[in-house]
C-alpha positions in Angstrom: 1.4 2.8 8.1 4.6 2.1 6.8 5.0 1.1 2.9 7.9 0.4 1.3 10.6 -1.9 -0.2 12.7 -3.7 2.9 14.9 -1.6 4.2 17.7 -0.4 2.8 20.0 -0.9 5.9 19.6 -5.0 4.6 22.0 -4.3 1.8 24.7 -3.7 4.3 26.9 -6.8 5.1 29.8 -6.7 7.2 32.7 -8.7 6.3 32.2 -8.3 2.5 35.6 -9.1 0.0 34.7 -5.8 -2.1 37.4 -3.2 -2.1 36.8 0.0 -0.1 35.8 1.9 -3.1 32.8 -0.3 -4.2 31.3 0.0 -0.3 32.4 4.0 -0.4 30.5 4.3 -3.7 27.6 2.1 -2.7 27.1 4.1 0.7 27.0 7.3 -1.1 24.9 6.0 -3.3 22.9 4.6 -0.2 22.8 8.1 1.5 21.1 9.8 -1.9 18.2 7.1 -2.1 17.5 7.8 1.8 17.3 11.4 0.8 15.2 11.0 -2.4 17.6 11.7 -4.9 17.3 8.3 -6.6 18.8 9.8 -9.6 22.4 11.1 -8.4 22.1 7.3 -6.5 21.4 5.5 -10.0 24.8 7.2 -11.4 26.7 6.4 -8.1 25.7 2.9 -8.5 26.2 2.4 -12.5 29.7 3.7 -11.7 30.6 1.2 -8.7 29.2 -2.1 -10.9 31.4 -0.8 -13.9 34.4 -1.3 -11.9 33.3 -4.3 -9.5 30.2 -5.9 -11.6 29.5 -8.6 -8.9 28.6 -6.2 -6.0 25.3 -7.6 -5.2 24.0 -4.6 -2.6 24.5 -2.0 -5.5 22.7 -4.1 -8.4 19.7 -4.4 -5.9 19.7 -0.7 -4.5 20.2 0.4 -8.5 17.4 -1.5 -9.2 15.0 0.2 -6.3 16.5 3.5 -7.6 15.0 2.4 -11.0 12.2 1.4 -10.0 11.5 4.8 -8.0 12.0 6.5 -11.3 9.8 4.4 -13.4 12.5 2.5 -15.2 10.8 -1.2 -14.6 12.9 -3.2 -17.2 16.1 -2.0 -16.0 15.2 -2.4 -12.3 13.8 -5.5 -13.0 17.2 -6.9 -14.4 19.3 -6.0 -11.1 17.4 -6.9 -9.0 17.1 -10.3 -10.5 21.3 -10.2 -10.9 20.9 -9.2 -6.5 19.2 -12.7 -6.2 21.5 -14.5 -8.5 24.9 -12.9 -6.9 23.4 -14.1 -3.5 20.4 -16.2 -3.2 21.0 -16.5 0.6 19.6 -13.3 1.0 15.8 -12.6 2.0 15.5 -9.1 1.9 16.5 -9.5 -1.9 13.7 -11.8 -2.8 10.9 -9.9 -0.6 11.9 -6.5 -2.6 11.8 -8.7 -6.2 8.3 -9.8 -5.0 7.1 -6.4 -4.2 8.5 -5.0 -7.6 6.2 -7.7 -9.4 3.2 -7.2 -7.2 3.6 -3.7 -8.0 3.2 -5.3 -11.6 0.7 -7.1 -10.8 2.8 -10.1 -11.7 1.4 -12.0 -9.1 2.6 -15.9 -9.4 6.4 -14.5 -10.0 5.8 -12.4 -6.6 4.5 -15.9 -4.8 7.8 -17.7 -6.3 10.0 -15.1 -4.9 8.3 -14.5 -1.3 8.4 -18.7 -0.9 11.9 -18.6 -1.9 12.7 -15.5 0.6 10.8 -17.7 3.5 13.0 -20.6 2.6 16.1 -19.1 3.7 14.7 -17.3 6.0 11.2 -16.2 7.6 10.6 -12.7 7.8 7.4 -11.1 8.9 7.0 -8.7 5.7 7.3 -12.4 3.6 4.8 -13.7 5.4 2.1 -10.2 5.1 2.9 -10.6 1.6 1.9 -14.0 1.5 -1.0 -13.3 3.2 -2.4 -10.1 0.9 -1.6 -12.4 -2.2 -4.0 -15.0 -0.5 -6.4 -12.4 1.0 -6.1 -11.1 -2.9 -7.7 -14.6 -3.8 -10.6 -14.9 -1.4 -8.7 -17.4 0.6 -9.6 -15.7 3.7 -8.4 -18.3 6.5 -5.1 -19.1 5.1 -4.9 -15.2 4.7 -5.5 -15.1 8.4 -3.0 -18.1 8.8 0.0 -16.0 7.2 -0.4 -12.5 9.0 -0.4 -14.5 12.1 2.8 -15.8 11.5 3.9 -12.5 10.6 2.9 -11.5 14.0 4.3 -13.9 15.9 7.5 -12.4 14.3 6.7 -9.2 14.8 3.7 -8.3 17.5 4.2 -4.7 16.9 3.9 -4.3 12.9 0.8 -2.3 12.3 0.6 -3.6 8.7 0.2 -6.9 9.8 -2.1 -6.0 12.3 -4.3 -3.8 9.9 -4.4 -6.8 7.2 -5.3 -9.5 10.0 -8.5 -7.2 10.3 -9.2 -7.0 6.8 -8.5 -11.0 6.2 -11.2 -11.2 9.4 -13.5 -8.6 7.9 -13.3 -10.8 4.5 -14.5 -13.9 6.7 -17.2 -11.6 8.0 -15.7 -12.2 11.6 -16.0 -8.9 12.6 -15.2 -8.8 16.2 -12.0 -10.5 15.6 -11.5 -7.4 13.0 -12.2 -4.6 15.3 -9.9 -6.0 18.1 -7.3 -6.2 15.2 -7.9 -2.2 14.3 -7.8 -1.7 17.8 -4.5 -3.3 18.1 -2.9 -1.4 15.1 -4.5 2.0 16.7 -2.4 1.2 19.9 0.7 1.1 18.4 -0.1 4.3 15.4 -3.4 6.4 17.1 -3.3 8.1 13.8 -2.7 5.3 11.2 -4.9 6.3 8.4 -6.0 3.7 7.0 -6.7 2.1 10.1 -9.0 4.6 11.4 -10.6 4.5 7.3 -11.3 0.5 7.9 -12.7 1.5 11.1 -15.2 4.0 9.8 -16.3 1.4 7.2 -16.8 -1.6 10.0 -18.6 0.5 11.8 -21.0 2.1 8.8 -21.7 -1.9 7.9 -22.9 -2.2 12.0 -24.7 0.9 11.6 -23.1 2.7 14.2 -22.7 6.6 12.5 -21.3 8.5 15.4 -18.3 5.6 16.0 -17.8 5.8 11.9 -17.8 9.0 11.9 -15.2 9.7 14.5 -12.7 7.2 12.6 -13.5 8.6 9.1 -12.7 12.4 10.2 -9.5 11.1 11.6 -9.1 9.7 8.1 -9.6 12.6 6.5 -7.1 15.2 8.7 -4.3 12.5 7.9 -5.3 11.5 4.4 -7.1 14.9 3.0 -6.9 14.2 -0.5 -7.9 10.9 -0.8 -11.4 10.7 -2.5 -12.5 7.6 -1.1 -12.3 9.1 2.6 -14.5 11.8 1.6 -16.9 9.6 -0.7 -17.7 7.3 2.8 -17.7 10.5 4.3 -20.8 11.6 2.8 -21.9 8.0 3.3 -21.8 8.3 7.2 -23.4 12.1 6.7 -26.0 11.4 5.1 -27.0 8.4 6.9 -26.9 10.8 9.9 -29.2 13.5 8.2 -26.2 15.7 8.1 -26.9 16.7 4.6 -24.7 20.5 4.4 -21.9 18.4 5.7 -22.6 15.2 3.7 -22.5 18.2 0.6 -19.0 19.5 1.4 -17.2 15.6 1.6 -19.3 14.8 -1.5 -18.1 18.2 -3.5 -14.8 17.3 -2.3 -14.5 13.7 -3.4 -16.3 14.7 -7.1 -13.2 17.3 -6.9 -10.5 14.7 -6.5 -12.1 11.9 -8.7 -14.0 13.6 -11.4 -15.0 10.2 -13.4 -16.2 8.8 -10.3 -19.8 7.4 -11.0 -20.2 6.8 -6.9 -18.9 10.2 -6.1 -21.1 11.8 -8.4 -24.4 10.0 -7.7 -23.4 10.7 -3.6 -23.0 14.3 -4.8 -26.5 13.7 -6.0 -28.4 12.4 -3.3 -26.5 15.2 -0.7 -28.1 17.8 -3.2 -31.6 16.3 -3.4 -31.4 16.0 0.3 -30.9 19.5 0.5 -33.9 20.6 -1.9 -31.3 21.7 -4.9 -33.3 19.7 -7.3 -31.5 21.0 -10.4 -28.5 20.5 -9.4 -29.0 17.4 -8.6 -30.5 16.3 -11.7 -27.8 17.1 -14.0 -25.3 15.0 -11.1 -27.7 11.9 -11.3 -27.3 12.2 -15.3 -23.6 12.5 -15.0 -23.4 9.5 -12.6 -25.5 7.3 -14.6 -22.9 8.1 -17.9 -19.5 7.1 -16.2 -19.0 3.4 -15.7 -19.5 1.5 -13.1 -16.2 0.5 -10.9 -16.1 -2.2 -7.9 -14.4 -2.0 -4.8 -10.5 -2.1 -5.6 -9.2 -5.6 -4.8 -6.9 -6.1 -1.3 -3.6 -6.0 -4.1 -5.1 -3.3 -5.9 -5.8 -1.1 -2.7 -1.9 -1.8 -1.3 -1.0 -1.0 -4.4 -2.0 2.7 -4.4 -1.5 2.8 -1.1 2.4 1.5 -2.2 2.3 4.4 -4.3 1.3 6.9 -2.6 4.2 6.4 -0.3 7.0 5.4 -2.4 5.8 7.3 -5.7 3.9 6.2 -9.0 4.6 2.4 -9.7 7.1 1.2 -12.3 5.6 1.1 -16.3 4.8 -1.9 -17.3 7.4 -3.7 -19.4 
């Protein structure tokens, strides 16, 4: 699945009144990001706005560089001064709102994406939208919004994938499958398609089908405990129990303070006659706290990060 900030190619206009220098710094500057050198593009850009301070696609690529180093306040200011220099631009408003979902400043993130659809709709304005209202338990609007973004964009996987979650939410599960299936069409190996997929079918009972879809997870997505902890879900409700003790090992290895991992890690041992053992897991499971399912903005938001790179501090 493809996470990110709007692309970069937006900041480009053609026909702009800057001097040559400003759009040869900026497209250096534009060339280091691509390659993950946000740094050497944070002191391309500071250099360009000292000489031409009004250069809106620099103030709002400096403030993604920022923001991909973990410098939130000063991101934060240009790529408010981006919006400011020019409002008519919905790429600038859609990246604002991601920087303050990735906040969790959620009602500044609404402001921004309805004033991004204003000038112009855009399908990653609209999935937005959507995961702010699937966020709220506002299912059918939620299913309203990705919609829109599909009828946009009938090929966006994201919008696909969060159709079936806003179904799954509505406990209209058919409609979620053929949405997965949709999304698997256009990226076999999505991820966390095929990890959605694994848990639909786990609710219907249906362990060989979860199965399948949850070991596709895990070759893509190896070090993500939660793909191993529903591993050992669809294991052990298989009677696989040596295989339902590696995932659960492995997801107690990658989330030590996990109370679910640990108490999976349990039952795979008891299953397996390791009575000891298992004890002394059961007692650590019942000392960690207990931790819900992440919200839908919570989930997008490590999945955010685990693409672009740790989320902004806090200011």
């Amino acid at each position: 699945m493809i996470l990110g900030y709007c692309g970069a190619a937006c900041f480009l206009i053609s026909g702009s009144a800057f001097a040559q220098d400003a759009e040869a710094g900026f497209n250096q500057a534009l060339q280091a990001f691509r390659a993950g050198d946000r740094q050497k593009a944070v002191t391309v850009l500071e250099a360009v706005l000292k000489a031409h301070p009004d250069h809106a696609p620099s103030h709002e690529l400096l403030g993604l560089s920022l923001a991909a180093l973990g410098e939130s306040s000063g991101a934060l200011s240009h790529l408010r001064e981006a919006v400011k220099l020019w409002p008519d631009q919905p790429v600038y408003w859609t990246n604002l709102a991601i920087f303050y979902l990735r906040q969790s400043r959620t009602d500044e993130a609404e402001k921004a994406l309805k004033q991004s659809l204003e000038v112009e709709p855009s399908p990653p304005a609209f999935r937005l939208l959507g995961l702010i209202r699937l966020d709220q338990n506002w299912g059918e609007e939620a299913v309203q919004l990705f919609q829109k973004a599909l009828d946009l964009a009938p090929d966006d996987v994201e919008s696909w994938y969060y159709l079936g979650l806003a179904h799954q939410s509505l406990a209209q599960n058919d409609s979620a499958l053929s949405c997965y299936q949709e999304a698997l069409r256009r990226s076999p190996r999505d991820s966390y398609v095929h990890f959605q997929l694994g848990i639909l079918y786990l609710t219907r009972g249906l362990r060989k089908q979860a199965l399948d879809h949850l070991q596709i997870a895990k070759e893509t997505r190896p070090n993500a405990p939660e793909v191993h902890q529903r591993l050992t879900q669809a294991y052990l409700a298989s009677g696989e129990f040596a295989a339902a003790l590696e995932s659960a090992r492995r997801a107690v290895e990658l989330s030590p303070n996990d109370r679910q991992a640990h108490y999976q890690l349990a039952l795979a041992l008891a299953r397996l006659g390791k009575t000891e053992e298992s004890t002394k897991e059961f007692q650590i499971s019942e000392g960690l706290p207990k931790k819900g399912e992440p919200s839908p903005l919570e989930a997008w938001r490590k999945m955010f990060d685990r693409a672009w790179g740790p989320s902004a501090a806090k200011p």
